[in-house]
LOTI-102606 format. One line per field, with one value per residue (C-alpha): y, z, x. Coordinates in Angstrom, 3 decimals. Example, Ala and Ser with C-alpha at 12.3 -4.5 7.8 and 13.67 -1.06 7.14 Angstrom:
yy: [-4.500, -1.060]
zz: [7.800, 7.140]
xx: [12.300, 13.670]
END
This chain:
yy: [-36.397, -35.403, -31.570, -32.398, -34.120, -31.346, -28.781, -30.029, -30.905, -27.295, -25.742, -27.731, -25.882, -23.056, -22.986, -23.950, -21.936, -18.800, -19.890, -20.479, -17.151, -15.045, -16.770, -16.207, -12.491, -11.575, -13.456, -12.183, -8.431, -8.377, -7.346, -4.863, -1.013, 1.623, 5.220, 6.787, 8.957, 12.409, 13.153, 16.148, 15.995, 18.955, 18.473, 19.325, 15.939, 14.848, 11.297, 9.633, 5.750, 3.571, 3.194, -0.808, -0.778, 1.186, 0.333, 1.972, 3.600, 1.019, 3.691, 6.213, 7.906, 9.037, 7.424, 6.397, 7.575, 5.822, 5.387, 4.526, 2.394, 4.073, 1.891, 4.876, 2.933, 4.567, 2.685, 3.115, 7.075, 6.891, 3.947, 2.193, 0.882, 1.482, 4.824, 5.389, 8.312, 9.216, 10.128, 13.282, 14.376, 14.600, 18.333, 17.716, 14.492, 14.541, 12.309, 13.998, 13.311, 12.531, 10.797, 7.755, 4.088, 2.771, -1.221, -1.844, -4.880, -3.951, -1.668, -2.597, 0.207, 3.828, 6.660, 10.211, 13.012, 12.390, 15.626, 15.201, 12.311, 12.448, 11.033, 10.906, 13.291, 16.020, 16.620, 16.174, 16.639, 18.592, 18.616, 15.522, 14.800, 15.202, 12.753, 10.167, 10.249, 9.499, 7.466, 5.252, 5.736, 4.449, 2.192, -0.699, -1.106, -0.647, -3.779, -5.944, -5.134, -5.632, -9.412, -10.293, -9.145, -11.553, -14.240, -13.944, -13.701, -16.302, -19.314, -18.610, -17.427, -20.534, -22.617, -21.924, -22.241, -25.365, -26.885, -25.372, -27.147, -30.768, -30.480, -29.792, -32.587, -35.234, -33.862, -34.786, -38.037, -38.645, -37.841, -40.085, -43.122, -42.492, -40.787, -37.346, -37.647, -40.700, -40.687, -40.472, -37.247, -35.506, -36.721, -35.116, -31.764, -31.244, -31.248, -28.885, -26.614, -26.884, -26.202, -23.179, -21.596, -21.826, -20.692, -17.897, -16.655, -17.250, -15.355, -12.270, -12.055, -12.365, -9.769, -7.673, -7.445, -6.777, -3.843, -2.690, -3.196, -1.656, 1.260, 1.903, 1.429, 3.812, 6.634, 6.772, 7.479, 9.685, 12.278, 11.312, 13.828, 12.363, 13.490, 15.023, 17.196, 15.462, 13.757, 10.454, 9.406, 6.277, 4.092, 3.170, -0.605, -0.859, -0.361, -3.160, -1.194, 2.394, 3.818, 7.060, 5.087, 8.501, 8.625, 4.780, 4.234, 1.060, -0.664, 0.818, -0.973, -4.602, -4.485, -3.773, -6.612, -8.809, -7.790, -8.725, -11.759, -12.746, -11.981, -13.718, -16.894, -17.025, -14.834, -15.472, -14.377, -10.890, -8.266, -11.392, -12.682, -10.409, -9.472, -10.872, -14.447, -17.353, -19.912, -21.864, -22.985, -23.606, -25.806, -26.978, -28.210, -29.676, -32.280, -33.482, -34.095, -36.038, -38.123, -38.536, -39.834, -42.285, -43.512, -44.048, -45.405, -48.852, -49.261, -48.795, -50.716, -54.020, -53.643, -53.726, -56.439, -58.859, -57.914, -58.268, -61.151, -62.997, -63.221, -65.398, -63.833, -64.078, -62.117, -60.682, -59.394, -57.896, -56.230, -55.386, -53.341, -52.237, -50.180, -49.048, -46.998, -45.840, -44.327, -42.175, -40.820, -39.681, -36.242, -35.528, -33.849, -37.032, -38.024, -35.095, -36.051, -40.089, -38.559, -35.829, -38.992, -41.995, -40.192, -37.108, -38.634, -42.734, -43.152, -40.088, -40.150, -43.583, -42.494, -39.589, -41.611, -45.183, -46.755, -45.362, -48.529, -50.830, -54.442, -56.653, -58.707, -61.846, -60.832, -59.915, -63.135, -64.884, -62.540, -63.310, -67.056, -66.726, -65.188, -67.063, -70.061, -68.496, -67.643, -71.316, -72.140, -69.664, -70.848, -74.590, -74.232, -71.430, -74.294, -77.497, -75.460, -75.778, -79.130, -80.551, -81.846, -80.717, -83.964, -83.307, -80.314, -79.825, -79.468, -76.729, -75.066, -75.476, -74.273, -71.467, -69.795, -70.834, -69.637, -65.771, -66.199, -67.152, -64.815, -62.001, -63.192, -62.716, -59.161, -58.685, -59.991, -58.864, -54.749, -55.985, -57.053, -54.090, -51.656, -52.492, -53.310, -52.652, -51.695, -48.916, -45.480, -43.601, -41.887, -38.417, -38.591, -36.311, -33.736, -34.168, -32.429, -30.881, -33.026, -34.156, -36.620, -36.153, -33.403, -32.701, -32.390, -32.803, -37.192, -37.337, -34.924, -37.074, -40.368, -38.607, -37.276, -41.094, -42.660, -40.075, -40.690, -44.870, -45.532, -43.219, -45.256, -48.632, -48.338, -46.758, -49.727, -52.439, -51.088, -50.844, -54.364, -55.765, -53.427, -56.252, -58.953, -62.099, -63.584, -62.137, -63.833, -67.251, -66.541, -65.903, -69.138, -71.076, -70.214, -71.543, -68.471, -68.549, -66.218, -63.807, -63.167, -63.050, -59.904, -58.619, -58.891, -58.978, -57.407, -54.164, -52.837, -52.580, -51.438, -48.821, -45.925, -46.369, -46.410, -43.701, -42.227, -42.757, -41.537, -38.185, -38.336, -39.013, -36.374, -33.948, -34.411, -34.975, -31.275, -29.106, -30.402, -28.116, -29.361, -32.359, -30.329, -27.654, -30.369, -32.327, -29.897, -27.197, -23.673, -20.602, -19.242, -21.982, -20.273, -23.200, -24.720, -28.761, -29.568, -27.955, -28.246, -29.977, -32.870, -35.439, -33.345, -30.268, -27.848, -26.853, -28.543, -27.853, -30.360, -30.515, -33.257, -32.832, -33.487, -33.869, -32.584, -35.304, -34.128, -30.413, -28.697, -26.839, -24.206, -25.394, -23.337, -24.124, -23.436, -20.560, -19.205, -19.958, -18.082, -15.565, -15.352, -15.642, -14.566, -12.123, -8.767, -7.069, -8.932, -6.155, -6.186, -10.133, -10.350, -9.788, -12.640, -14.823, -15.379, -14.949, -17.962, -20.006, -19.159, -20.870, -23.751, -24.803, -24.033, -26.571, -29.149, -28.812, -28.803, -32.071, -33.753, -32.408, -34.639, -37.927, -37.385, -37.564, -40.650, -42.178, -41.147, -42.846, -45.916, -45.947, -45.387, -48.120, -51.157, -49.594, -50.107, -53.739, -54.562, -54.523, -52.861]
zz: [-30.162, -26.914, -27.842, -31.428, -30.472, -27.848, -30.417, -32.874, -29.813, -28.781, -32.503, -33.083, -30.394, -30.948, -33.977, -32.955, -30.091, -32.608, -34.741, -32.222, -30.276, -33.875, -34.219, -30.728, -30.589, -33.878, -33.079, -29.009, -30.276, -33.577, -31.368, -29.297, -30.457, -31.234, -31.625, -34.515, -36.221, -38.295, -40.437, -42.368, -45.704, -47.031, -50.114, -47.942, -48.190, -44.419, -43.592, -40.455, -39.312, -37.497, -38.233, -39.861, -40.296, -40.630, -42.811, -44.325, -48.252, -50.745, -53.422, -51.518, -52.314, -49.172, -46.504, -44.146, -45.073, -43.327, -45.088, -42.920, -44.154, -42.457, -42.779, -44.045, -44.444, -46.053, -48.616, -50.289, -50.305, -51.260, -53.278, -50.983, -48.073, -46.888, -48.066, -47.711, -47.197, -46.676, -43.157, -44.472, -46.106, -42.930, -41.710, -38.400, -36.658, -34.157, -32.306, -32.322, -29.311, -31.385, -34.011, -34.018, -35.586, -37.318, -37.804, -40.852, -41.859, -45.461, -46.723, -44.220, -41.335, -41.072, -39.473, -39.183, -36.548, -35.551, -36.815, -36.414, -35.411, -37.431, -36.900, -39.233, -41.474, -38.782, -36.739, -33.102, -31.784, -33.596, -31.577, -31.429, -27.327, -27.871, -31.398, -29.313, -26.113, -28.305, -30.600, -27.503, -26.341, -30.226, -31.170, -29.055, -30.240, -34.138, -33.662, -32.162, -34.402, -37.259, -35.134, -35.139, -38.957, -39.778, -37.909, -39.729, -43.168, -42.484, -40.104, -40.653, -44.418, -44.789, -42.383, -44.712, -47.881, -46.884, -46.424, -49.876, -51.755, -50.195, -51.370, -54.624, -54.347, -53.721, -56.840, -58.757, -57.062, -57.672, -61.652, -61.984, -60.795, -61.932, -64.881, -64.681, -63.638, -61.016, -57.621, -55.976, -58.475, -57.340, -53.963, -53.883, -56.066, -53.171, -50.464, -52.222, -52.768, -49.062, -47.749, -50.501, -49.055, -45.586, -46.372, -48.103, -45.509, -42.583, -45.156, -45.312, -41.601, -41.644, -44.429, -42.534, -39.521, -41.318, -43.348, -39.796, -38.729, -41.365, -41.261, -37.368, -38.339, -41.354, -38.938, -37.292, -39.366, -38.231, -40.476, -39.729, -41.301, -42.578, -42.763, -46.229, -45.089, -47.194, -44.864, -45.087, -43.895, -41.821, -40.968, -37.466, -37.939, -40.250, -37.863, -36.078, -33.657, -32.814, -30.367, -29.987, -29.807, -28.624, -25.572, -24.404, -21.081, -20.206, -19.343, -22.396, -24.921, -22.498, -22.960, -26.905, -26.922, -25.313, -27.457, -30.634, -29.300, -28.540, -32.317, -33.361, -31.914, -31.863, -35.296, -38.692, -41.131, -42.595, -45.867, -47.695, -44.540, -43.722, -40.300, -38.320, -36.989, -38.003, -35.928, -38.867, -39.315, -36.059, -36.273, -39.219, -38.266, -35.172, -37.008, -39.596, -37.330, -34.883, -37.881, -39.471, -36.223, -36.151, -39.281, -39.229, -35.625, -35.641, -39.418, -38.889, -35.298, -36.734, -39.852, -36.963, -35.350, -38.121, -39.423, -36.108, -34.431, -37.443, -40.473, -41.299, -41.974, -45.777, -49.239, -48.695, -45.617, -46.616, -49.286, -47.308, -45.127, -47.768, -49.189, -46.228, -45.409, -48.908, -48.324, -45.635, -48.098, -50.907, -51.079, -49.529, -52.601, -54.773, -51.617, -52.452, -56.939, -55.289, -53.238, -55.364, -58.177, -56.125, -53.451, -54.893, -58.812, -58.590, -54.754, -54.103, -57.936, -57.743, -53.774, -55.739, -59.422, -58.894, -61.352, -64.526, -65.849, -64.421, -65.068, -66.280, -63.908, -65.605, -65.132, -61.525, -60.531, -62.086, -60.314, -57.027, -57.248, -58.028, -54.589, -52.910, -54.140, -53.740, -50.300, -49.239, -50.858, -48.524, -45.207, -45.841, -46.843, -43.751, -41.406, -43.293, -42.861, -39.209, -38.206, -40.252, -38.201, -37.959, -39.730, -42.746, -43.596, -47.627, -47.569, -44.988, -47.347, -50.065, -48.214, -47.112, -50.389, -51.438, -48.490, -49.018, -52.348, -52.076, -49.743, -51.911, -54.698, -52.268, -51.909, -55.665, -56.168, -53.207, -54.512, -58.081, -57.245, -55.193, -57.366, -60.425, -58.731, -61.576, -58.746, -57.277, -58.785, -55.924, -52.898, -54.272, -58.093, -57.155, -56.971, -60.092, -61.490, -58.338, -56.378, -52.857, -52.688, -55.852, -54.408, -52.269, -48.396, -45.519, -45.362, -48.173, -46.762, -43.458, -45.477, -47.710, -44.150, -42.951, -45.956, -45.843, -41.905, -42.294, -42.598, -39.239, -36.828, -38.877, -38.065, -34.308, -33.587, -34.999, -32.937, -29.434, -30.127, -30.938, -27.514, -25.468, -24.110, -25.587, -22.194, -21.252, -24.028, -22.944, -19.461, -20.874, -23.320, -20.278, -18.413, -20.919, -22.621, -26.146, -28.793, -28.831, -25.296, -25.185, -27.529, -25.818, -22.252, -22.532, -25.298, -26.283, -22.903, -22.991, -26.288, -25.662, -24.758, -27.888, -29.765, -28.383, -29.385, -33.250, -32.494, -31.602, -34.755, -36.798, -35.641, -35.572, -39.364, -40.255, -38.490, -40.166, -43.664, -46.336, -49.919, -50.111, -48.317, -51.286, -54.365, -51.426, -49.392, -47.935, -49.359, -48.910, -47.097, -45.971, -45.300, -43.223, -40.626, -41.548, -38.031, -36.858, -33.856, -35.414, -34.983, -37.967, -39.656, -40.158, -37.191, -33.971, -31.278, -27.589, -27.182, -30.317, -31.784, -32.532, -36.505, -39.011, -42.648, -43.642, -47.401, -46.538, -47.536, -44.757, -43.506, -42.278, -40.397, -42.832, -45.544, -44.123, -43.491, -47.066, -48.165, -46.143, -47.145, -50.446, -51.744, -50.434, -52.458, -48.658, -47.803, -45.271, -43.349, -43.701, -42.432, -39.016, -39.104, -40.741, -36.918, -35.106, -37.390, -36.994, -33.647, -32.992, -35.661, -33.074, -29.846, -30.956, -32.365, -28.648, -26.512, -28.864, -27.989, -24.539, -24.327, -25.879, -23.992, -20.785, -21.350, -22.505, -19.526, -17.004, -19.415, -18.549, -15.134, -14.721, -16.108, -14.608, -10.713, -12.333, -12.986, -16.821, -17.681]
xx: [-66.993, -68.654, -68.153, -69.551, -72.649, -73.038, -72.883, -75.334, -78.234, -77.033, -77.411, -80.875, -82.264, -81.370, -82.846, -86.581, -86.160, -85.640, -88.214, -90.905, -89.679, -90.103, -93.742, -94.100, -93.160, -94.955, -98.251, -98.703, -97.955, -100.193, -103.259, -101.911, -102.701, -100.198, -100.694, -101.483, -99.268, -99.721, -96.885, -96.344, -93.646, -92.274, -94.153, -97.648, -99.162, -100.379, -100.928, -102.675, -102.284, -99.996, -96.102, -95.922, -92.147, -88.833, -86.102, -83.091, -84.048, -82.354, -82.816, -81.000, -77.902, -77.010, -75.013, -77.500, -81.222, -84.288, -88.137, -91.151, -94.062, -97.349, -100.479, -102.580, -105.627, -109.087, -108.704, -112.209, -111.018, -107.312, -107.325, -104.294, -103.782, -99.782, -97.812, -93.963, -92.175, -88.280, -87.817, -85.883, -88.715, -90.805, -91.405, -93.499, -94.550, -97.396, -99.901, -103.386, -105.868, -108.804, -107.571, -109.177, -109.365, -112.128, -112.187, -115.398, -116.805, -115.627, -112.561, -110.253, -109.387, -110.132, -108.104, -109.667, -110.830, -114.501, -116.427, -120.318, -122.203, -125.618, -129.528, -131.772, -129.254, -129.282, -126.164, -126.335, -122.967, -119.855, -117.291, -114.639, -115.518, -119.299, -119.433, -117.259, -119.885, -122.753, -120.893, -120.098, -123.864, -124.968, -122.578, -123.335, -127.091, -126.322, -124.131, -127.181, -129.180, -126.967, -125.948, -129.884, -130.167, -127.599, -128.736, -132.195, -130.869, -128.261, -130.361, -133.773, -133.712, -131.108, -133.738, -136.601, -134.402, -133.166, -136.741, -137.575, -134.632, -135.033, -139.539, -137.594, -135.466, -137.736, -140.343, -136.866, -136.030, -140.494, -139.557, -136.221, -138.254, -141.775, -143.537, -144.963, -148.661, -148.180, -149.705, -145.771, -144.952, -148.313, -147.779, -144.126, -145.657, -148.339, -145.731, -143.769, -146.634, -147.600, -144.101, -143.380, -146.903, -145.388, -142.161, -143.260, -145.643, -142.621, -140.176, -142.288, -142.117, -138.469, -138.078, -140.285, -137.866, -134.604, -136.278, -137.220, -133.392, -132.183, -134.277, -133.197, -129.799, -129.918, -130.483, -127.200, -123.829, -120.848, -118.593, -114.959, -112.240, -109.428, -105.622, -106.259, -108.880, -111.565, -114.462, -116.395, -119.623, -120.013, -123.013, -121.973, -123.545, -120.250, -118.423, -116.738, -114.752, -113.074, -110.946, -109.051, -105.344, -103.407, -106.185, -105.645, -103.669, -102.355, -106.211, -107.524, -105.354, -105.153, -109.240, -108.711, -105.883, -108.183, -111.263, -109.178, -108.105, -111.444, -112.944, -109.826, -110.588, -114.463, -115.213, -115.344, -112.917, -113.633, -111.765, -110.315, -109.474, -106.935, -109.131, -111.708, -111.386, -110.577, -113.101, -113.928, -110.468, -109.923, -113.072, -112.348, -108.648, -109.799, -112.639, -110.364, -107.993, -109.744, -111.586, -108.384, -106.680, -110.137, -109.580, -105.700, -105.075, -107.312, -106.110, -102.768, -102.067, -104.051, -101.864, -98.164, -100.323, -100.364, -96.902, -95.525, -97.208, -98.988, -96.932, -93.738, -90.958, -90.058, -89.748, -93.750, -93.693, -90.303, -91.872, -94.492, -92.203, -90.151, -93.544, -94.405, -90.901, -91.150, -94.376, -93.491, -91.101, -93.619, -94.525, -97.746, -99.071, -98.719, -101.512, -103.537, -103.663, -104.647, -107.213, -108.664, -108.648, -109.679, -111.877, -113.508, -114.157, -114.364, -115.699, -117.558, -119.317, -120.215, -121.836, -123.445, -124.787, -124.413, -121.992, -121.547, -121.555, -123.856, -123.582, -127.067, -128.742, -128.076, -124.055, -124.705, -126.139, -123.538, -120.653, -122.684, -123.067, -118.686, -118.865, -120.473, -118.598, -115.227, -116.672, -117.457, -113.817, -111.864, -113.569, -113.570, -109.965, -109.004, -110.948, -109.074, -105.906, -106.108, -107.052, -103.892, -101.497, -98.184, -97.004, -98.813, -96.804, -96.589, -100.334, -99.771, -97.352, -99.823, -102.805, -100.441, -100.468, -103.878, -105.828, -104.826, -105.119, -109.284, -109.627, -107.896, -110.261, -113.500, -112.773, -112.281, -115.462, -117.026, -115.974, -117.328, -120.400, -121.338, -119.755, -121.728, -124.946, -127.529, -130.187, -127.861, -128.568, -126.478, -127.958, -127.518, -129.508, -131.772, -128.622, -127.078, -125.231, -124.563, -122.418, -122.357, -119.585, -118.039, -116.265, -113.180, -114.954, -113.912, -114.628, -112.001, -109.566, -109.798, -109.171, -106.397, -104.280, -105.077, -103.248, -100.369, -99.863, -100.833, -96.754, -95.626, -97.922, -97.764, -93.839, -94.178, -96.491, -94.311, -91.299, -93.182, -94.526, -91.348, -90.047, -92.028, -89.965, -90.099, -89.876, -93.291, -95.280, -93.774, -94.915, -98.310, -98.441, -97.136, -99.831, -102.198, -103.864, -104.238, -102.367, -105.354, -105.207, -101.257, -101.517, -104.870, -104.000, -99.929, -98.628, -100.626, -101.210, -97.045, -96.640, -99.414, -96.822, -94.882, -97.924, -98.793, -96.158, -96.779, -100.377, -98.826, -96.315, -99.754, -101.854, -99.132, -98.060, -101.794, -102.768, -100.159, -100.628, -101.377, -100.510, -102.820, -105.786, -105.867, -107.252, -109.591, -111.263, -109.741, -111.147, -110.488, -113.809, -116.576, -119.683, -121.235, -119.371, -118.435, -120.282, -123.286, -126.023, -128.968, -131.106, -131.795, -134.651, -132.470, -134.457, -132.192, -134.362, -134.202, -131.578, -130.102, -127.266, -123.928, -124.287, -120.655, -121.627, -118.723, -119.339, -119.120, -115.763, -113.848, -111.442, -107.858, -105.594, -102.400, -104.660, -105.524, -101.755, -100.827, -103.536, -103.034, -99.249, -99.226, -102.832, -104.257, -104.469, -103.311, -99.890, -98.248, -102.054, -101.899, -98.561, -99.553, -102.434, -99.734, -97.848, -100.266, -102.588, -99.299, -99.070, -102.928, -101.842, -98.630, -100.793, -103.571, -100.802, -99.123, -102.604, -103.319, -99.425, -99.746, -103.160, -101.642, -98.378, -99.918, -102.308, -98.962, -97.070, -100.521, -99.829, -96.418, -96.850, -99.183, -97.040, -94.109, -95.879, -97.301, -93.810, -94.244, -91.319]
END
């Protein structure tokens, strides 16, 4: 028995130690260059790029015959992006000095020989040395200026647009609530006309200065020749970056590792996302965890509390319990059709509209005088309940059963009076049909991950509460203190490790979700970040707020590997991004675990030295 337990701890890991060392392998070496290969076939074709893969020729009838996928590239010339070839059809095999690597913002990579670097249309160096030296001389300054043209078409055009839309906005909300004519719709039409004036004047200022960018950066383009002998012209502002890969020594190809890494990380997602970055995920991932772990830890350790501490034991609670272990076990993209249903269409259209249904205001009165009835009801008998004496006790069986029962009717009641409000017309009219809420975003993704991780910490908590000795909560009711204070001051602080620990179960499950994320929020490219530096009246100020567009939808790294794996047009150039996105994906779920185990292990620590445990 000892050898067979042995084995299977031994075989388990073994088997996540091979699958994080493949991740681990595949993801630290996608960044780091190779050379770039010219191959010669005996049918005359000549291809340039970088060897992807080797494998033996399945439609071979030889004994042992070997074909090389080369990732050729130029794919706006040639039409693909990888070529094979049969090894045995290769005639000569070189590594040229110049050949060089061109990463664009569009049309994925470039491989050619630099031939002329050109200004203005006029060539001012021809030789491969003398285009590199000013290409390195030009390069640099294109990119700024392309950086600052973005940044005004994409925060100050937005800025100004923004500003436009909400003056148009509130001439709508003006119209739903007022007739055309009115002093509040003339009011609202004035502003507009006053901010569309300004707007327009700023905008021609802004348009102003990209045509001037654009102009400077028209002026400088370079002539690469490819592998075919054909050549293509390149404005060097589309060019993210180049390097000779056959000239690179050691410190050459660590700073072009480290330059990758770094517009992995902090970049946004470019070709399909198949290059570029992936920040957005990464920020993405990181908010809906956090809000998700907000939402699911207070819910989900008062729930343990009361089953635990609170409520007698019987057929209720059992089937209380009995729901809860069954929900771990649902898929999670049953979760996702609740959440896209409950969230996104019911709660986040009545948010948008108001009810669809309003009830009349006689009806509403009456449903609110029922409430406040029921109300009164529920606290006399909660307050009755507990000055009965213990003799007295088939009232308290009574009361037992009627007390939850009012109180279960003042929520009803409570939900229906609010929900069909006929005064409520929804905080996003103006909108329609656009929605805001009625949407998947990244609020309902949040609540969705909190519902599908609810069960793991309900059932951690429960455990590390019922972990605390018995003995210590007599101590503490000996000593006079109250229930409240027993749990408070006794009984959580030594449960806190092992709820801890289902906090770390939670977030971990929650952060590497995919299938619910794809009907409630998660997208394949999100333009605008779901948090953003701004204070309450949309500007960037000097110091500006921390601000969570709650309705906005986002980027998720799991997301972001599915799509990567199985829909991008690219799959042997996404296959790299694949490990190394999976790589980030189990780094941030570890720096997160790392975090919670180690104010678990200073909780421990603590109530070990008080003599807790």
């Amino acid at each position: 028995m000892v050898w067979l337990t042995g084995g299977a701890l031994v075989l388990s890991v073994l088997m996540v130690a091979g699958l994080l060392l493949l991740v681990v392998t595949e993801g630290v070496s996608t960044f780091w260059p190779g050379p770039l290969v010219e191959v010669t076939l005996d049918d005359g074709r000549v291809l340039l790029g970088e060897v992807n893969r080797v494998e033996e020729d399945p439609g071979s009838t030889a004994r042992i015959t070997t074909r090389t996928m080369l990732r050729t590239g130029n794919f706006d010339v040639s039409g693909t992006h990888f070529t094979w070839f049969d090894d045995a059809a290769v005639t000569r095999t070189e590594e040229p000095e110049w050949a060089v690597l061109f990463e664009r913002n569009s049309w994925g990579r470039f491989y050619g020989i630099p031939q002329e670097l050109l200004i203005d249309g006029e060539v001012v160096a021809d030789t491969p040395a003398a285009v590199w030296r000013r290409f390195l001389q030009l390069h640099g300054p294109c990119r700024d200026r392309l950086v600052e043209r973005r940044s005004l078409e994409r925060d100050e055009m937005g800025r100004l647009n923004a500003r436009r839309e909400e003056a148009r906005l509130r001439v709508r909300a003006a119209l739903l609530d007022h007739p055309e004519g009115s002093l509040p719709v003339l009011q609202a039409r004035e502003n507009q006309q006053k901010i569309d004036d300004a707007a327009d004047e700023e905008f021609e200022g802004i348009a102003a200065r990209i045509e001037q960018l654009d102009t400077e950066n028209r002026r400088y383009a370079i002539r690469v020749l490819t592998a075919d002998g054909s050549g293509k012209v390149m404005a060097l502002d589309e060019i993210v970056r180049a390097f000779p890969a056959n000239r690179q020594g050691t410190g050459g190809k660590l700073t072009i590792y480290l330059s990758r890494a770094f517009e992995f990380i902090f970049d946004e997602p470019r070709e399909a996302n198949s290059e570029g970055g992936v920040f957005p995920a990464i920020v993405g991932t990181l908010v809906m965890t956090l809000i998700m772990c907000m939402l699911v830890v207070p819910f989900g350790i008062l729930a343990a509390l009361y089953l635990r501490e609170y409520a007698r034991a019987g057929w209720a609670v059992s089937a209380v319990r009995i729901a809860i272990n069954n929900l771990a076990g649902v898929p999670s993209i049953v979760f996702g059709v609740f959440g896209l249903g409950f969230f996104c269409y019911i709660l986040g259209a009545w948010i948008d509209g108001g009810p669809t249904s309003p009830a009349s205001a006689g009806s509403w009165f009456v449903y609110l005088g029922l409430l406040l009835a029921l109300l009164g009801a529920a606290v006399f008998a909660t307050w009755h309940r507990t000055r009965l004496p213990p003799a007295r006790r088939s009232e308290q069986n009574f009361l037992l059963w009627v007390v939850p029962a009012l109180w279960s009717g003042v929520a009803l009641l409570f939900v229906t009076v609010v929900w069909f409000s006929p005064w409520f017309n929804g905080f996003y009219r103006a909108e329609l049909p656009n929605p805001t809420f009625g949407k998947g975003g990244l609020l309902w993704a949040s609540f969705t991950l909190a519902l599908l991780t609810l069960p793991v910490v309900i059932v951690a908590t429960e455990e590390a509460l019922a972990a605390v000795p018995g003995s210590m909560r007599e101590g503490s009711y000996a000593c006079g203190a109250s229930k409240f204070q027993t749990i408070w001051r006794i009984v959580l602080p030594r449960a806190m490790p092992g709820i801890m620990t289902g906090i770390i179960l939670a977030m971990a499950r929650g952060a590497g979700e995919v299938a619910p994320l794809m009907l409630v929020g998660a997208v394949k490219l999100a333009p605008e970040l779901p948090v953003s530096a701004v204070d309450w009246s949309g500007s960037v100020g000097p110091l500006p707020t921390l601000f969570v567009h709650s309705e906005r939808s986002f980027m998720h790294l799991g997301f972001h590997i599915f799509d990567l794996g199985f829909q991008s047009q690219n799959s042997e150039a996404a296959k790299p991004m694949v490990f190394t996105t999976t790589l980030l994906l189990i780094s941030i779920v570890v720096i997160l675990n790392v975090f919670s185990i180690w104010i678990r292990g200073r909780l421990r620590k603590k109530f070990v030295a008080s003599g807790g445990f």
